[in-house]
C-alpha positions in Angstrom: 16.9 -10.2 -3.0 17.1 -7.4 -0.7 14.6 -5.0 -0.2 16.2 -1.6 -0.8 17.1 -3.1 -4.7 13.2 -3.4 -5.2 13.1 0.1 -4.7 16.4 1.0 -6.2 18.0 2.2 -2.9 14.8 5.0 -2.0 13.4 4.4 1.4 10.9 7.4 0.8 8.2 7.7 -1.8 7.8 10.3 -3.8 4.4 10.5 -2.8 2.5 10.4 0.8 0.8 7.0 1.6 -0.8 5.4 4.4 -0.6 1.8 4.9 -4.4 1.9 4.7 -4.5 3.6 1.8 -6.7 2.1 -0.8 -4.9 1.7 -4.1 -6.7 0.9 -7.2 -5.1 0.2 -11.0 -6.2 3.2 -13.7 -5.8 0.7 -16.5 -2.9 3.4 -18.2 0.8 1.2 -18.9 3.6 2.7 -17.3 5.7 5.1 -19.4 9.1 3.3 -19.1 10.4 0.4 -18.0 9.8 -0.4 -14.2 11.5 -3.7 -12.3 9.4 -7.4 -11.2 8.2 -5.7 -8.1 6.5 -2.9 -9.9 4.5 -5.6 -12.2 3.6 -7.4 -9.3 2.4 -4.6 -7.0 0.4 -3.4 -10.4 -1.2 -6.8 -11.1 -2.4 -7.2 -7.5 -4.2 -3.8 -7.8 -5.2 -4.2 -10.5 -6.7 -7.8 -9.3 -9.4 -6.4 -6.9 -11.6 -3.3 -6.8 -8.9 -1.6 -4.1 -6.5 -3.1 -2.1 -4.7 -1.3 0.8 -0.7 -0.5 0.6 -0.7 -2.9 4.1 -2.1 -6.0 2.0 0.1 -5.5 -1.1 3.3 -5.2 1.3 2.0 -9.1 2.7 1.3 -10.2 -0.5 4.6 -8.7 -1.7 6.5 -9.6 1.2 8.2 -6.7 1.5 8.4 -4.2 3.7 5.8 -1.6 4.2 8.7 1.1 3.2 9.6 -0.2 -0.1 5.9 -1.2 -1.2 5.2 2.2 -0.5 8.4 3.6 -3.2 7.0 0.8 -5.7 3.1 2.1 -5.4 4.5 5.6 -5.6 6.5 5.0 -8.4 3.2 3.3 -10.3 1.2 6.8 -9.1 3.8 8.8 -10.9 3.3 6.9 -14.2 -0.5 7.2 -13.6 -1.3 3.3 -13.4 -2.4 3.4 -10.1 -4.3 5.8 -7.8 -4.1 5.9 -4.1 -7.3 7.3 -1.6 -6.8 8.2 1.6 -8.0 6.0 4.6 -11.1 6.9 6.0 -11.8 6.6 9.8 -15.0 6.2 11.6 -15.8 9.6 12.8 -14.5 11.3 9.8 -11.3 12.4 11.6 -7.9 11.1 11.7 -6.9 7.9 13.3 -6.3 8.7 17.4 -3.7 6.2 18.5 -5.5 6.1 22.2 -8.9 5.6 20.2 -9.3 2.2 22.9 -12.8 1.0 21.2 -11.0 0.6 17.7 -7.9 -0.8 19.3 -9.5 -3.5 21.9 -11.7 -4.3 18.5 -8.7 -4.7 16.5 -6.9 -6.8 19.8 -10.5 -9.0 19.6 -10.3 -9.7 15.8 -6.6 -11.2 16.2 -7.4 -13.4 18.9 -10.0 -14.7 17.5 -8.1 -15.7 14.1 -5.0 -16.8 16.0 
C-alpha cells in the first residue's frame, strides 16, 4: 500500500505535531468510520501511558508525514491527545545544542 492512501492523499495534518510529541488515547471511539491505519495508530496509543508520534511512525512503518495526518485525524475525533515535547531547559529544541546532539550521536553508537 502506499503511503499517501493511509492518509487519503493529505500530506498536512490538520493539527500541529512534533515527532516528539507525546500522544496518549482518551478512551472516547471515533465518531465515524476511520481506515486500518487509524485503528492501529489508536491501539498503539492507547497500548502505553504516551508514546511519541516518532515511535508510532516505526511501529507503523510509515512515514513520519502520514502518521502525523492519521494521529491528527484521531485528535479531531477526540480519541487521542497530543503534548508538546519538552526540552531540557524549558526552551525549544536549538539545532546547534552540541551536548544533546554528541549525547544523541553516543547513544546510537552504542546500540549499533
Amino acid at each position: 500500500m502506499r503511503p499517501y492512501t493511509a492518509s487519503g492523499g493529505r500530506t498536512r495534518p490538520g493539527v500541529a505535531l512534533d515527532l516528539l510529541s507525546l500522544v496518549t488515547a482518551t478512551g472516547v471511539r471515533p465518531r465515524g468510520p476511520l481506515g486500518a491505519e487509524h485503528a492501529l495508530a489508536l491501539r498503539l496509543c492507547a497500548g502505553a501511558a504516551a508514546v511519541t508520534v516518532a515511535e508510532v511512525a516505526g511501529q507503523l512503518r510509515l512515514p513520519a508525514g502520514v502518521v502525523k495526518v492519521l494521529l491528527s485525524d484521531l485528535m479531531e475525533h477526540g480519541a487521542v491527545m497530543a503534548q508538546s515535547p519538552r526540552y531540557p531547559g524549558g526552551g525549544s529544541f536549538a539545532a546547534d545544542d552540541r551536548s544533546l546532539l554528541l549525547a544523541v550521536l553516543d547513544g546510537l553508537r552504542r546500540r549499533l
